[in-house]
DRENDO-1510 file (C-alpha; in Angstrom, 1 decimal, always signed):
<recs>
REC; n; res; u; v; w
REC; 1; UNK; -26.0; +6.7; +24.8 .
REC; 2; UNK; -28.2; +3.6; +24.4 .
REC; 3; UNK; -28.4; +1.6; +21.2 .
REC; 4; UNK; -28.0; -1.7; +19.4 .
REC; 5; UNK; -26.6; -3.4; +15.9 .
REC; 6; UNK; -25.8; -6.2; +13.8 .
REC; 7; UNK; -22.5; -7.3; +15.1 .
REC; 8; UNK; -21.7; -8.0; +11.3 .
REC; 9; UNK; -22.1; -5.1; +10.4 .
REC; 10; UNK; -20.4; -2.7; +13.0 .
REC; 11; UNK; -17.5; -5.5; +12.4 .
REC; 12; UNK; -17.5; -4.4; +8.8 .
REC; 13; UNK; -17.2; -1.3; +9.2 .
REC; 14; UNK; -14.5; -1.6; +12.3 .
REC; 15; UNK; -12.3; -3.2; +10.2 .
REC; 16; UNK; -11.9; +0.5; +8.0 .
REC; 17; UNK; -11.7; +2.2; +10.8 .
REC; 18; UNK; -8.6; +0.0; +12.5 .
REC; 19; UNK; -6.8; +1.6; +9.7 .
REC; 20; UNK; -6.6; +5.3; +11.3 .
REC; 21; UNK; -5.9; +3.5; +15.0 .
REC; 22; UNK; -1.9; +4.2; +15.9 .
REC; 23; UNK; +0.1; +1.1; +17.5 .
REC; 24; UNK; +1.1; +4.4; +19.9 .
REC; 25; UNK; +0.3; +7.6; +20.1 .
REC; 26; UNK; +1.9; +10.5; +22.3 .
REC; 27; UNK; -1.9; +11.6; +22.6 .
REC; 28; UNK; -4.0; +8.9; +24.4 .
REC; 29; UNK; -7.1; +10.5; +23.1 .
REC; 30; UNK; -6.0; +9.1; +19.6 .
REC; 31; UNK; -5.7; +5.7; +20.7 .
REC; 32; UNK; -9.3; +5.4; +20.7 .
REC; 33; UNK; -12.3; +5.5; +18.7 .
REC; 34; UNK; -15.0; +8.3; +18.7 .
REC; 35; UNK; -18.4; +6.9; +18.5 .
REC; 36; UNK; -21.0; +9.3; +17.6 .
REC; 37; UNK; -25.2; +8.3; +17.7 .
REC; 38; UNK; -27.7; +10.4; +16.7 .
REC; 39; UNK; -31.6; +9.6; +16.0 .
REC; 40; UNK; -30.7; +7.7; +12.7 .
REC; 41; UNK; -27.0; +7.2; +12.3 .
REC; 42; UNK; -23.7; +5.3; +13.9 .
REC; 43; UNK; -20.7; +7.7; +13.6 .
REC; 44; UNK; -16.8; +5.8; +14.1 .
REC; 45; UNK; -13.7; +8.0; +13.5 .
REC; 46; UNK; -10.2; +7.3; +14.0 .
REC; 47; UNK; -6.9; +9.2; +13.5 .
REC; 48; UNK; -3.2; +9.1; +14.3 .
REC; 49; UNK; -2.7; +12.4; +12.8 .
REC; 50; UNK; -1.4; +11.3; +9.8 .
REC; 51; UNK; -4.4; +9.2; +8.6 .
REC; 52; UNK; -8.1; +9.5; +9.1 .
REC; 53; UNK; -11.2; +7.4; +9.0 .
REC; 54; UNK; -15.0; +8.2; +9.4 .
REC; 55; UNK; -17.7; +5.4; +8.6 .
REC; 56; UNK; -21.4; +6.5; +9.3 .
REC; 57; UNK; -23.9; +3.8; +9.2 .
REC; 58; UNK; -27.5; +4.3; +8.4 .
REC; 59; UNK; -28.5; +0.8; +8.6 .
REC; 60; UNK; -32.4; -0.6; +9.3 .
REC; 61; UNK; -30.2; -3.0; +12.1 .
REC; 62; UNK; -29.4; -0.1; +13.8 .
REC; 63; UNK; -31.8; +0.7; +16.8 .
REC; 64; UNK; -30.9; +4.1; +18.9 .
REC; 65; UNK; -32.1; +4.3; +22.1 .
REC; 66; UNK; -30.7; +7.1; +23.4 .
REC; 67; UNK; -28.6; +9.4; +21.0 .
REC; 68; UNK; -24.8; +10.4; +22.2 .
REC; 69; UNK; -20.6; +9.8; +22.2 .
REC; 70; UNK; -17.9; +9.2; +23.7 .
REC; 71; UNK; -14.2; +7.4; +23.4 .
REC; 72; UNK; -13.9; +3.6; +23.5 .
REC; 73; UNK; -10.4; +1.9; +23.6 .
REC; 74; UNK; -9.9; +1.2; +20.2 .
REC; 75; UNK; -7.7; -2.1; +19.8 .
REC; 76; UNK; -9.6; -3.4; +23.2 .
REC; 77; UNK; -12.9; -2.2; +21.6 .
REC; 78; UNK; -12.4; -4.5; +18.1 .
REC; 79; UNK; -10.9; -7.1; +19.8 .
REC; 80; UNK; -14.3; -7.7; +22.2 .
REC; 81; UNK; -16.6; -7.2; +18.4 .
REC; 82; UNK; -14.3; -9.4; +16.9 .
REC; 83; UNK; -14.4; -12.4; +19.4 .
REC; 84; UNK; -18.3; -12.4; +20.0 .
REC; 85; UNK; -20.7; -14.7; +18.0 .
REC; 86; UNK; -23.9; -13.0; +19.0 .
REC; 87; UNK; -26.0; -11.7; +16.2 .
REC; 88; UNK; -27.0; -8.4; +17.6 .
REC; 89; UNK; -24.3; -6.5; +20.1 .
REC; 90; UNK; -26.0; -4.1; +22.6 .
REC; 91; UNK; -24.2; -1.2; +23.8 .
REC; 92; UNK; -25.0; +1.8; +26.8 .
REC; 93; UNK; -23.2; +4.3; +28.9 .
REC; 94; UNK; -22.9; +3.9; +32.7 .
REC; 95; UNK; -22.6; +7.5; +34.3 .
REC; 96; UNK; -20.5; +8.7; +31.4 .
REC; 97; UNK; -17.7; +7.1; +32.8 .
REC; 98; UNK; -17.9; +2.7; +31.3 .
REC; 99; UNK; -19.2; +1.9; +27.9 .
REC; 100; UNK; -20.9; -1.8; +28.7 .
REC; 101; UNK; -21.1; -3.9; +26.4 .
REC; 102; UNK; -24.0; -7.3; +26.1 .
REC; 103; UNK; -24.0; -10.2; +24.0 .
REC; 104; UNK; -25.7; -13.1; +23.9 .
REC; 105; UNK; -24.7; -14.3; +27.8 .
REC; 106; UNK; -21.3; -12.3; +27.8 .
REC; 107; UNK; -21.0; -8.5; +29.1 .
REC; 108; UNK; -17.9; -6.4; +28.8 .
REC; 109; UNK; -17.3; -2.9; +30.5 .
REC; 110; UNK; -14.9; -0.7; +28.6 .
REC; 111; UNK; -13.5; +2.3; +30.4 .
REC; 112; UNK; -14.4; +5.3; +28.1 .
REC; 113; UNK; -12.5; +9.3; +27.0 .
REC; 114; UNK; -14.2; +12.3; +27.0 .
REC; 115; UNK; -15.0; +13.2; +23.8 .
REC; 116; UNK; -14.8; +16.6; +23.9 .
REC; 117; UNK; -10.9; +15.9; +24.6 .
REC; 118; UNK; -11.0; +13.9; +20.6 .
REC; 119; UNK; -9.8; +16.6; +18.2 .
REC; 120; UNK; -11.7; +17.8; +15.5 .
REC; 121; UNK; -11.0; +16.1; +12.7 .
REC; 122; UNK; -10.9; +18.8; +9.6 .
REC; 123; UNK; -12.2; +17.0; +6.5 .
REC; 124; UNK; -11.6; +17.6; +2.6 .
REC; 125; UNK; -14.9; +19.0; +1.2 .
REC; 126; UNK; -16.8; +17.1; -0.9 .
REC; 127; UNK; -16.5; +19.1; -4.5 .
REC; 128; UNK; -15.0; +18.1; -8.2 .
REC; 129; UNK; -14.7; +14.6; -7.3 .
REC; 130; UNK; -11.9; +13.2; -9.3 .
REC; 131; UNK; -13.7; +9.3; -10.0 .
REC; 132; UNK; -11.8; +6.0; -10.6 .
REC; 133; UNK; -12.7; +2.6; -9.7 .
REC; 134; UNK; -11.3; +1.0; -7.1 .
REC; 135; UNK; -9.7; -2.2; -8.6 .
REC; 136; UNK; -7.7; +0.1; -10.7 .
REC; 137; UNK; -6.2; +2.1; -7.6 .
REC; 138; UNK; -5.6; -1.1; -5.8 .
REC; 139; UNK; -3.5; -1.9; -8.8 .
REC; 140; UNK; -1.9; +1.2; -8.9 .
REC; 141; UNK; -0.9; +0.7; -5.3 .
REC; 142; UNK; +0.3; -3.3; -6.2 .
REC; 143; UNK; +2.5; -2.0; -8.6 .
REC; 144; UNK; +4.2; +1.2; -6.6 .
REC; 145; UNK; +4.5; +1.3; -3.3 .
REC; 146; UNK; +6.5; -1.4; -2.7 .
REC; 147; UNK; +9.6; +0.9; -4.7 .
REC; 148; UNK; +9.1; +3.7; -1.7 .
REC; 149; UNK; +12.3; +4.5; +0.2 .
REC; 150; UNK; +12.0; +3.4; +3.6 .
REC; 151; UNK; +14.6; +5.5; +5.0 .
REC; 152; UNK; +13.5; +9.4; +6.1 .
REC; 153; UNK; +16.5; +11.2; +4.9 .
REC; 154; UNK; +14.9; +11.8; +1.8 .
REC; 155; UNK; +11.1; +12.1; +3.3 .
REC; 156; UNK; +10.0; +12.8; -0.3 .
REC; 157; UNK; +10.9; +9.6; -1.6 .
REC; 158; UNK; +8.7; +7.9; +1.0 .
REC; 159; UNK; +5.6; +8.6; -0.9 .
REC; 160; UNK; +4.2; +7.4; -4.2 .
REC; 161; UNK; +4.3; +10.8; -6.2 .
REC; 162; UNK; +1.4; +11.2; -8.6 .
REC; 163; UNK; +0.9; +13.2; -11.2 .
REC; 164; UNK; -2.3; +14.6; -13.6 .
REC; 165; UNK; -0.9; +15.7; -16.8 .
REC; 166; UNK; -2.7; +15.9; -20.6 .
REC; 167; UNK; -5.1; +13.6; -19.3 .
REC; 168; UNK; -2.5; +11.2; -17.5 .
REC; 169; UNK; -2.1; +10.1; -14.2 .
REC; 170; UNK; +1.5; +8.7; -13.6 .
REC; 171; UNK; +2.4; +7.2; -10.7 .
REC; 172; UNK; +5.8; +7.1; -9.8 .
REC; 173; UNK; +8.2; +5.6; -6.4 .
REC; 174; UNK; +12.0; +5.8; -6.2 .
REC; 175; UNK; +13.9; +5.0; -3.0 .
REC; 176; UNK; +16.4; +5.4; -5.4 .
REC; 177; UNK; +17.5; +2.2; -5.9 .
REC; 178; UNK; +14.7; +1.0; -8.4 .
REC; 179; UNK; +11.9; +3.1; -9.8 .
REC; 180; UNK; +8.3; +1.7; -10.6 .
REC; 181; UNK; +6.4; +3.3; -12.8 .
REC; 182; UNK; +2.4; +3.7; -14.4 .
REC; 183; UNK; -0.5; +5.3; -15.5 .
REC; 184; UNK; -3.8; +5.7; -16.2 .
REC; 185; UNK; -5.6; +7.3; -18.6 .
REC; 186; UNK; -7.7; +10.4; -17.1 .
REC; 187; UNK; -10.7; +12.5; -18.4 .
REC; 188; UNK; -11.7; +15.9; -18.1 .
REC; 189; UNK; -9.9; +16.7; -14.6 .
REC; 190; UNK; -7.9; +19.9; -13.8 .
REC; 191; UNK; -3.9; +18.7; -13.3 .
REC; 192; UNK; -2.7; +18.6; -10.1 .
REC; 193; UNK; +1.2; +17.1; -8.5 .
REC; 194; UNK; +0.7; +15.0; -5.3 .
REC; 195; UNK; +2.9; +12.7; -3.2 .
REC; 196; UNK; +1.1; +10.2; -0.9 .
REC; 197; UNK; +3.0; +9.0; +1.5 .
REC; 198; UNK; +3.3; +5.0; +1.4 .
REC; 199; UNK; +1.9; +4.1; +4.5 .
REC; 200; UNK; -1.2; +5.7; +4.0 .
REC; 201; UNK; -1.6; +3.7; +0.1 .
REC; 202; UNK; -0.8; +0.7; +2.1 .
REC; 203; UNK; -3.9; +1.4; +4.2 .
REC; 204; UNK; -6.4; +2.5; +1.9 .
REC; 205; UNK; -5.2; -0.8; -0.5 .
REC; 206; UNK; -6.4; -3.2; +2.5 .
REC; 207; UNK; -9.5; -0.7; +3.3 .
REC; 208; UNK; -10.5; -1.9; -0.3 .
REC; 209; UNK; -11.1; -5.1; +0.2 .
REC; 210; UNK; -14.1; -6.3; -1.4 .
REC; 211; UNK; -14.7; -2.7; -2.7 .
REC; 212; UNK; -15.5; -2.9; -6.9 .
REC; 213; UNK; -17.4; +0.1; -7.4 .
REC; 214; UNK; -15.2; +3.7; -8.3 .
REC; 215; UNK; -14.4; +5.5; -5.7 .
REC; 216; UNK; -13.8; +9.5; -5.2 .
REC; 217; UNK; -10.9; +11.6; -4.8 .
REC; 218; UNK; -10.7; +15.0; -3.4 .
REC; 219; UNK; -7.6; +17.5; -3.5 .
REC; 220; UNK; -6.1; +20.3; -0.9 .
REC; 221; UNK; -3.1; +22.3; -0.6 .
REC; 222; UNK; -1.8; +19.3; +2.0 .
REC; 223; UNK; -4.4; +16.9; +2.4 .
REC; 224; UNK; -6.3; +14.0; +0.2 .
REC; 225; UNK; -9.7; +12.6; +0.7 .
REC; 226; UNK; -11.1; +9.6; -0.6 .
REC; 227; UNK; -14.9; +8.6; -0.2 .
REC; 228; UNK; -16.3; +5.3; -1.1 .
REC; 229; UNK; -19.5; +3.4; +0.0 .
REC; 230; UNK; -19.5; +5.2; +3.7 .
REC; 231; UNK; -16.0; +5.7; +4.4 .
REC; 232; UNK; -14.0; +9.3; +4.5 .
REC; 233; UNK; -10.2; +8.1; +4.4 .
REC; 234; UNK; -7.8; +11.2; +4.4 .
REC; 235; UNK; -4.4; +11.6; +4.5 .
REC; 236; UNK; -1.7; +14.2; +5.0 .
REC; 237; UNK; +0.5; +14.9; +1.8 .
REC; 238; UNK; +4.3; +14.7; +1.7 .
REC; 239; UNK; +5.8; +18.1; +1.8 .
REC; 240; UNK; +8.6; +19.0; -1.0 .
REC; 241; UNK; +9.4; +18.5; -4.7 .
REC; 242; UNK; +9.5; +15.3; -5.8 .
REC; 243; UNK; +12.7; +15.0; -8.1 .
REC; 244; UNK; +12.3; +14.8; -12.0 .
REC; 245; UNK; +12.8; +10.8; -13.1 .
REC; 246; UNK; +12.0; +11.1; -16.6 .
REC; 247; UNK; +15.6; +11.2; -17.4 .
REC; 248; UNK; +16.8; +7.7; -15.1 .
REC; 249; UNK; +14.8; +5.5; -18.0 .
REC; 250; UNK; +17.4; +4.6; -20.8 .
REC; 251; UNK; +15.7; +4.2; -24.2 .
REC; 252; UNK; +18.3; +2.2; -26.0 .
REC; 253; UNK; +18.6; -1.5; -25.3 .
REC; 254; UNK; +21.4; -3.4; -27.3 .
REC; 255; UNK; +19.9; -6.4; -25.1 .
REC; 256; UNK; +16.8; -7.6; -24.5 .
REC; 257; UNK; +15.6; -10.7; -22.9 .
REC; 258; UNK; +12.2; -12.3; -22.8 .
REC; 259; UNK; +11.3; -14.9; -20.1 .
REC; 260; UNK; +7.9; -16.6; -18.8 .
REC; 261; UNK; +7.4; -14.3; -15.7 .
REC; 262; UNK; +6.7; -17.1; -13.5 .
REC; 263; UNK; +9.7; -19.2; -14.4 .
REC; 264; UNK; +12.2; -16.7; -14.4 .
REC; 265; UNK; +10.8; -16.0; -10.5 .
REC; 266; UNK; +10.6; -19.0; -9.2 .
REC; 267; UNK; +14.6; -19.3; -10.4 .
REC; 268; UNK; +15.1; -16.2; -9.3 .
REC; 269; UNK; +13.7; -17.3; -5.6 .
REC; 270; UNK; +15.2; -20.7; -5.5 .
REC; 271; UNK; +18.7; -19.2; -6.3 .
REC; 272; UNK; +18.2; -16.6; -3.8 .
REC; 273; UNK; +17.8; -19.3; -0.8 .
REC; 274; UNK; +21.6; -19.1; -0.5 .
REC; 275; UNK; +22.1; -15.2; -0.3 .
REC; 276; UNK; +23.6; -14.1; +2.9 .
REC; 277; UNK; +21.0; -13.6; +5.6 .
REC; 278; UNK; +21.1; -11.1; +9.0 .
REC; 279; UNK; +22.7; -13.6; +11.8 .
REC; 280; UNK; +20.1; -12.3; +14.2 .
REC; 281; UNK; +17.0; -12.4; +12.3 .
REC; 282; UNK; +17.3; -14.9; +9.5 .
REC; 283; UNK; +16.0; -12.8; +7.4 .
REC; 284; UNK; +17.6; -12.0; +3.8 .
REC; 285; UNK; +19.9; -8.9; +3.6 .
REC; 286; UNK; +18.1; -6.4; +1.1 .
REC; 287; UNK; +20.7; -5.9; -1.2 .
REC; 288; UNK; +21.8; -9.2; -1.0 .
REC; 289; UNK; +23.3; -9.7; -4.7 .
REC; 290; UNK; +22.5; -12.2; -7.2 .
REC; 291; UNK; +24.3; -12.1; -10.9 .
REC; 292; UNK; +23.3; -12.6; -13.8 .
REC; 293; UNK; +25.7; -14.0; -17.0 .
REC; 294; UNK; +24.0; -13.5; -20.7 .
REC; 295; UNK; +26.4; -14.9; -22.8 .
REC; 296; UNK; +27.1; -13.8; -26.7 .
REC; 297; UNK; +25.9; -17.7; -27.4 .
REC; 298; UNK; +22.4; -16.3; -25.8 .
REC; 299; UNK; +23.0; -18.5; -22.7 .
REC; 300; UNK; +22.0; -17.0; -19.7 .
REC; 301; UNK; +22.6; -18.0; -15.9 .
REC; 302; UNK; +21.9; -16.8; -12.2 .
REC; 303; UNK; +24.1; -17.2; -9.6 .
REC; 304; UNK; +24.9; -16.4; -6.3 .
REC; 305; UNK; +27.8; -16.9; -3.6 .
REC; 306; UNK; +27.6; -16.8; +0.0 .
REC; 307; UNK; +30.7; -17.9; +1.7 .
REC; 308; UNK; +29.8; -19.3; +5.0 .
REC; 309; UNK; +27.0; -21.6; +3.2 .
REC; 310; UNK; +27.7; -22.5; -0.6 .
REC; 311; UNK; +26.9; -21.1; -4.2 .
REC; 312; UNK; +23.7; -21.6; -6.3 .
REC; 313; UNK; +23.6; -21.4; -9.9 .
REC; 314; UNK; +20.5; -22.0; -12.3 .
REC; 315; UNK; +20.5; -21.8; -16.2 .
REC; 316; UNK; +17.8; -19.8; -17.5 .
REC; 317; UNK; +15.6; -20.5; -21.1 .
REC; 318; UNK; +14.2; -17.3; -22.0 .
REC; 319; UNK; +11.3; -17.6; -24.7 .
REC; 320; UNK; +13.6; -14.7; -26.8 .
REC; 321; UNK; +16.6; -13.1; -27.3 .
REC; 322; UNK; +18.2; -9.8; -28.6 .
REC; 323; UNK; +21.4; -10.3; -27.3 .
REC; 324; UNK; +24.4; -7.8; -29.3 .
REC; 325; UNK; +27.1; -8.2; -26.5 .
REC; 326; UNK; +27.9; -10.5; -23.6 .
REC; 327; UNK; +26.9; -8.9; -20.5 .
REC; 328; UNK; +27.5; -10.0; -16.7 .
REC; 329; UNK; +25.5; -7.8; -14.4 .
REC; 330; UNK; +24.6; -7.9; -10.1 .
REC; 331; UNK; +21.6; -6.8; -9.2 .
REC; 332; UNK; +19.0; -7.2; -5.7 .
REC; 333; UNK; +17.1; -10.1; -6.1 .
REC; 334; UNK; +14.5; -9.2; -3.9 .
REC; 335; UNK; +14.2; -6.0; -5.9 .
REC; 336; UNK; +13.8; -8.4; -9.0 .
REC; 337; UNK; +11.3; -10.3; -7.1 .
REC; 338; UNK; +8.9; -7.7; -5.8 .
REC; 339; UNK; +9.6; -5.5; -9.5 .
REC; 340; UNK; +8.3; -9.2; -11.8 .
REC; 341; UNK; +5.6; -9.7; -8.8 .
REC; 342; UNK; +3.7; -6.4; -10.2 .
REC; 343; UNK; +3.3; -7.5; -13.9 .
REC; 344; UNK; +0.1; -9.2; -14.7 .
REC; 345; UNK; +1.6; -10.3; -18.1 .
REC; 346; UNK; +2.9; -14.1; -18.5 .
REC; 347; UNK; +5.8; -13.2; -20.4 .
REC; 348; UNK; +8.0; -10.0; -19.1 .
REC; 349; UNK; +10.8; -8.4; -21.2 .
REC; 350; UNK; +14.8; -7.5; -19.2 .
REC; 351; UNK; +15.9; -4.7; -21.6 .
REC; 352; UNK; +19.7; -3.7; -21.3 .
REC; 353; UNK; +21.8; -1.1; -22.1 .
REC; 354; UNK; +25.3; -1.3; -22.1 .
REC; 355; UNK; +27.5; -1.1; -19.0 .
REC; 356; UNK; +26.2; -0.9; -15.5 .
REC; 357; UNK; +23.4; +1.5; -16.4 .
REC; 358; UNK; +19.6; +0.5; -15.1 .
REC; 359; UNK; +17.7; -2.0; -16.6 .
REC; 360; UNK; +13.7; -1.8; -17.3 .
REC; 361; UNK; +11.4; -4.5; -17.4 .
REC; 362; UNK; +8.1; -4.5; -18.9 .
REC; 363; UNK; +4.9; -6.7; -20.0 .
REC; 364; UNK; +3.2; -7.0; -23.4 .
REC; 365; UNK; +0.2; -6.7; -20.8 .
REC; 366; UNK; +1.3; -4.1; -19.3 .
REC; 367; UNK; +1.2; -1.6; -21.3 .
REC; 368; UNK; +2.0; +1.8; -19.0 .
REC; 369; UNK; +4.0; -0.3; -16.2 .
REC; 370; UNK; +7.8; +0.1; -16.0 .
REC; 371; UNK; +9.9; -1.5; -13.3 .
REC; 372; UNK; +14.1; +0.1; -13.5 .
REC; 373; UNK; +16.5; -1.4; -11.1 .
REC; 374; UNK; +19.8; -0.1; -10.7 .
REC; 375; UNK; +22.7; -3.2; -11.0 .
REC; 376; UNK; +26.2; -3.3; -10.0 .
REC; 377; UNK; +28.8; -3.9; -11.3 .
REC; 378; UNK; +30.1; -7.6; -11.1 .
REC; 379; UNK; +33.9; -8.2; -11.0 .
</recs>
């Protein structure tokens, strides 16, 4: 194997396939990336079982030498393609055994796998494409996967569950806490009940990047396939029924509350500066509590107590009020914080029932977005 590129654009297309490399990987094989010439084309998968990338390039940069594959490192192998400035990156095989590596005045020698030991990576077929562009998935991702459980007792609550219906496409994550939910409007495609499993969203959100033309999606029993410019990106599905939610969203609200999103988070953030932290890393405690007061004089205030440091208390001006009943009410603040983080809209609506049921926000912008948290109650 003998051939040369752009180190641009082998860069580009490196930084997809980083997105299938595990950290670890009880099969060493995996920890490395399968490089694949032939006469015309660069071939670059990666896997960690759960997630798989392909790129191909067919690019005039490319010059192939001698055709061939093997195994490189993969985090060693980006790393060195990452840290060069050369234009052009020449690449051969020594004896089957070193991948060598010239640029410019540097050389690196990579110790390569046999690629006959790189299993075969069974991809989705290409047929009935399901299209969407891409900065609409990104947002569908913004606005989800950050309500996933994190916890694997309930593997099914790990994923963002979506779901075709009368032309629909809902997305939906619960770690049963909160719930975010939205949709997107859907033509002519047969309906179909998926869950993806967060990780993988995660990945395909930063593999992306820069990416503003639609982008394909294609459906088995257990696996999902999505194609855009050269990239295959699959992923496994998450096995099991995903639980019916239509029934957690309240539809009375005695009390609703307008604010100016930005406001009412930057209060929300500087209140929550006093919440208890871990001891050994500093960082805030998830559930860490802050409370909310909406008085029957339409006064409302945050607060929050943390005993070995002090208390914090802000008075909030929301832009309007529908207020039937005084209400105190506890509730995460990060959740509050990553839920008004997902609205595009400037102004956000806090709709309450009564008693220490969930409460849903939502944006005049936003029209199919819903954000539920679950309070508690506050002595």
């Amino acid at each position: 194997m003998n051939f040369s590129i752009e180190r641009e654009i082998l860069l580009e297309n490196l930084n997809v396939i980083s997105r299938g490399l595990p950290a670890k990987s009880p099969m060493p094989i995996l920890t490395g990336i399968k490089l694949e010439v032939t006469d015309q084309d660069l071939y670059m998968t990666s896997s960690n079982t759960d997630i798989s990338v392909e790129t191909y390039i067919n690019d005039r940069s490319l010059v192939v030498e001698k055709p061939g594959k093997t195994v490189v490192p993969g985090r060693f192998f980006i790393d060195i393609i990452r840290k060069i400035n050369s234009r052009r990156v020449d690449f051969s095989l020594v004896e089957d055994k070193i991948l060598v590596i010239k640029a410019d005045r540097g050389e690196y020698k990579l110790h390569i796998m046999d690629p006959l030991d790189y299993p075969n990576i069974d991809f989705v077929s290409l047929q009935n494409p399901l299209v969407i562009p891409a900065l609409r998935i990104k947002n569908l991702i913004r606005q989800t996967v950050f309500a996933c459980a994190t916890s694997e007792k309930k593997p099914i609550l790990t994923g963002v569950h979506l779901k075709l219906t009368a032309g629909k496409l809902t997305a939906i994550a619960t770690d049963s806490f909160r719930l975010s939910q939205t949709q997107l409007d859907i033509e002519d495609y047969n309906d179909f009940n998926i869950t993806v499993p967060q990780k993988a969203l995660r990945e395909l959100d930063k593999a992306l990047d820069g990416i503003n033309d639609s982008i394909s999606f294609y459906f088995s029993v257990n696996k999902l396939l999505v194609k855009f410019k050269n990239v295959l990106f699959q992923t496994r599905l998450l096995d099991g029924n995903y639980p019916d939610t239509s029934k957690l969203i309240p539809s009375h609200f005695p009390i609703v509350v307008k604010f100016n999103k930005d406001e009412l988070l930057e209060a929300v953030e500087r209140v929550s500066l006093l919440s208890p932290r871990d001891k050994q890393s500093d960082r805030e405690i998830t559930y860490s509590i802050i409370k909310m007061t909406i008085g029957k004089d339409h006064s409302i205030v945050i607060s929050t107590n943390n005993a070995s440091v002090g208390d914090a208390y802000e008075e909030l001006i929301p832009t309007e009020t529908q207020i039937s009943s005084p209400l105190i009410i506890g509730f995460s603040s990060r959740y509050l914080v990553e839920a008004l983080s997902s609205f595009d809209s400037a102004e956000v609506a806090l709709n309450f029932s009564e008693g220490v049921r969930p409460f849903v926000i939502d944006g005049e912008k936003d029209a199919h977005l819903i954000q539920l948290i679950l309070p508690v109650r506050m002595d």
